[in-house]
N, C-alpha and C positions, 0 to 999 in steps of 0.2 A: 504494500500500500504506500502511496505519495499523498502525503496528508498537508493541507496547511492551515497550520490552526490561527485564527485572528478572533479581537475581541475589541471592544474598548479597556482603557486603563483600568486595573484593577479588578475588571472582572475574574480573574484565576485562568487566563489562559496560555500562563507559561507554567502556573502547576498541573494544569491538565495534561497539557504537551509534552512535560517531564512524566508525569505518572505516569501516560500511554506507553512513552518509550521505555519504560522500566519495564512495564506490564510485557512487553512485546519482549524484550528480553529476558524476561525470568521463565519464558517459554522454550527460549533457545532461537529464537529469531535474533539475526543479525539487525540491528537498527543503524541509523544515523542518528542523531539531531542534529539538526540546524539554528544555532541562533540567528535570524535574518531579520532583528530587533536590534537598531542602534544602542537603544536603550533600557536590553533587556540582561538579564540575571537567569536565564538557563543553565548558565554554569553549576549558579548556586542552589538551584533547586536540582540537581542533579547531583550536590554532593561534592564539584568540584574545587581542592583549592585552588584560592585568590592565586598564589604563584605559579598556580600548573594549567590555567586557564590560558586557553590557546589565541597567537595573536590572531587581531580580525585579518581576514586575508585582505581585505580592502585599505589595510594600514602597511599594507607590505608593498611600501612605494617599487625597490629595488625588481621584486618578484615582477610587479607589473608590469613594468617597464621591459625586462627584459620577456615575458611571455608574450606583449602584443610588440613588440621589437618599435617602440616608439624613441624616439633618438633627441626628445627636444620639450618643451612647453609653450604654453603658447596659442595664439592663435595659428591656425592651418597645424596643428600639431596630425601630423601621418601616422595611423597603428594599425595593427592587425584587428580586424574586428571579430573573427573566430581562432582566438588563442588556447594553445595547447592545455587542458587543465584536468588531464583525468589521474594523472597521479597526486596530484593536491588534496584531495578528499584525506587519501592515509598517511600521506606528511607530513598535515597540519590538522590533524585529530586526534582529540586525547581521548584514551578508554576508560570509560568509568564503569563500571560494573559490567561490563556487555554491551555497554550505548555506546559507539563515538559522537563525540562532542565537537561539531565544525563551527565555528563563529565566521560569518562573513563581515558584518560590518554595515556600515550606509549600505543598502539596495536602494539605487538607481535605475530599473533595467527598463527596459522596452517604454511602447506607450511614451510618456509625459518623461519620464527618466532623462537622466543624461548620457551624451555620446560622448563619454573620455575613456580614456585607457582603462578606470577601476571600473567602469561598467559593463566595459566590454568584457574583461576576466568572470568580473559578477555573474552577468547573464551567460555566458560559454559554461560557468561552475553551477550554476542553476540549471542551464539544462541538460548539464551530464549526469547530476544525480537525480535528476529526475526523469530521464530519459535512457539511460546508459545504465546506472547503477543497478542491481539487482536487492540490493537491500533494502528492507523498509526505512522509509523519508519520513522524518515527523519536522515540517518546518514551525518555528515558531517566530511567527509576524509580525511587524513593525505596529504595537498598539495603533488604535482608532483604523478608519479609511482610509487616508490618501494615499498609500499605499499600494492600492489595490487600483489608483489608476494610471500605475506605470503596469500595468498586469506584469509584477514578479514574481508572482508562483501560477503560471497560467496551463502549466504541464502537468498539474495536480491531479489526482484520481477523485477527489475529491476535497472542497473547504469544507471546514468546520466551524462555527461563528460559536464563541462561549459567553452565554450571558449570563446575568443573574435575577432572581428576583427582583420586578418592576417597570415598571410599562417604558420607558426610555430605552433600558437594555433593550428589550423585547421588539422595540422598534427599529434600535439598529441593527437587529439579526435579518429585518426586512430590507432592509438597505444593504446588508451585504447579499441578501439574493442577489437581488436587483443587479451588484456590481460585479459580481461572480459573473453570471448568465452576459455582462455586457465586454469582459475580458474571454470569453468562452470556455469556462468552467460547468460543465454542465449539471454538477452533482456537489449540493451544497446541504449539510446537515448543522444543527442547532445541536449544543447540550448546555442545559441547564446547571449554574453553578451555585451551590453556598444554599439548596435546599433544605431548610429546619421545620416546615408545617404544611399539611394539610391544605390547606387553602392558597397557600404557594404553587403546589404541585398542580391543583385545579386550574391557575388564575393565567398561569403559564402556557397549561395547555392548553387551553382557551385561546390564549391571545397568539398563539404561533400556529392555530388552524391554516391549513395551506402548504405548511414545511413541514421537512419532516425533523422530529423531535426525536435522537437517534438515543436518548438517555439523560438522568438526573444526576448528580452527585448532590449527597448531602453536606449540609456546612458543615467542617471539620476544627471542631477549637484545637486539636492538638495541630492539625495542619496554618491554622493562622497563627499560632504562637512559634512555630516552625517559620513562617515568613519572617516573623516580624525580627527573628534571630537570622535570618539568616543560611537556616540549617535546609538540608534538605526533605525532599518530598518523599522520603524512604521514613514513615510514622506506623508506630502501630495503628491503622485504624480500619480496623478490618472491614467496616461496613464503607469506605470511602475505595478501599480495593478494589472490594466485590464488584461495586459501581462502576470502576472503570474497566473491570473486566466484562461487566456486561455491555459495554458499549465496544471495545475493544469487538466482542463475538459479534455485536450487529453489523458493527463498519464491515466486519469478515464477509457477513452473508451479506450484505447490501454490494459489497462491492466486487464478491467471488473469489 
């Protein structure tokens, strides 16, 4: 599976996109992740140390430059626009339990994006592991939309939109239909974050008639005292497991 999981801030969608890939790994599935969030902490929920935390490839000016053989800066600057990048995945990936851990950096790609040397590596490394790679891809996406209209994970087997209880999340999981479907994504699912009651679960499913609602997670206090430190998404909470194994087996059958 080529997964990309997007959300707005703080809705838990780089703990989800860590549990998944745990989850996928304690199976014996090979994964990736991908940080493809400037400003994200996949690292951290993953368990990884600050010192062993892999550079973004998009800060590896040297690397760039010599993959798209760009010779200058500048205006009129000349590179190669499909530079060589299939050996990069495992040179500049750290193993954390079974997961490799890829950080890219700023995505710029396609669409609205920009056309310089680190975009051109970005998108060439984008579409090899999502095109090339045979291992499961769990990207985890630059918080909010705009994002999503440079279409930089548009090779995806399918988006994931992570919301939470409250009619605004629940509104922009409609708006990422909408932008999925216009980058051509054609398989777009919803999960439910940080569910505590009953009338949550209803009010949810109510308001996301139309999509499909691929699973819930319950709020997790030991997983929010776990953010707030820093620690990783590896908590005993066995009913927040369950959860994402059972979404884990839908995406299986929904996606074959």
């Amino acid at each position: 599976m080529k997964l990309a999981i997007v959300g707005k801030g703080g809705v838990g969608k780089t703990t989800f996109a860590a549990a998944l890939a745990r989850r996928l790994a304690a199976l014996g599935r090979p994964v990736v992740a991908v940080d493809a969030d400037p400003d994200g902490n996949l690292a951290s929920a993953l368990g990884v140390a600050e010192s062993s935390v892999p550079q973004p490839i998009a800060h590896m000016r040297e690397l760039i430059l010599e993959r798209t053989e760009a010779k200058d800066e500048g205006a009129g600057l000349m590179f190669k626009l499909n530079p060589e990048v299939g050996d990069l995945p495992e040179r500049f990936s750290v193993d954390t339990g079974g997961v490799r851990l890829l950080v890219l950096g700023t995505v710029e790609l396609g669409g609205k994006g920009c056309m310089c040397p680190e975009g051109a590596v970005l998108k060439a490394l984008m579409q090899h592991l999502l095109l090339r790679v045979e291992d499961h891809v769990i990207l985890d996406m630059e918080a909010g939309l705009e994002h999503m209209g440079r279409a930089s994970a548009s090779g995806v087997d399918a988006m994931i939109a992570v919301v939470e209880p409250g009619m605004r999340s629940v509104q922009t999981a409609t708006r990422i239909q909408k932008l999925a479907k216009d980058i051509g994504i054609k398989r777009t699912f919803v999960v439910a974050n940080k569910v505590s009651r009953e009338d949550q679960r209803e009010s949810i499913t109510g308001a996301l008639s139309g999509q499909i609602l691929i699973g819930m997670l319950p709020y997790s206090a030991e997983l929010a005292r776990a953010d707030l430190e820093g620690r990783s998404v590896d908590v005993d909470d066995r009913a927040f497991v369950e959860a994402v194994d059972r979404i884990r087996e839908a995406l299986e059958e929904q996606l074959g």
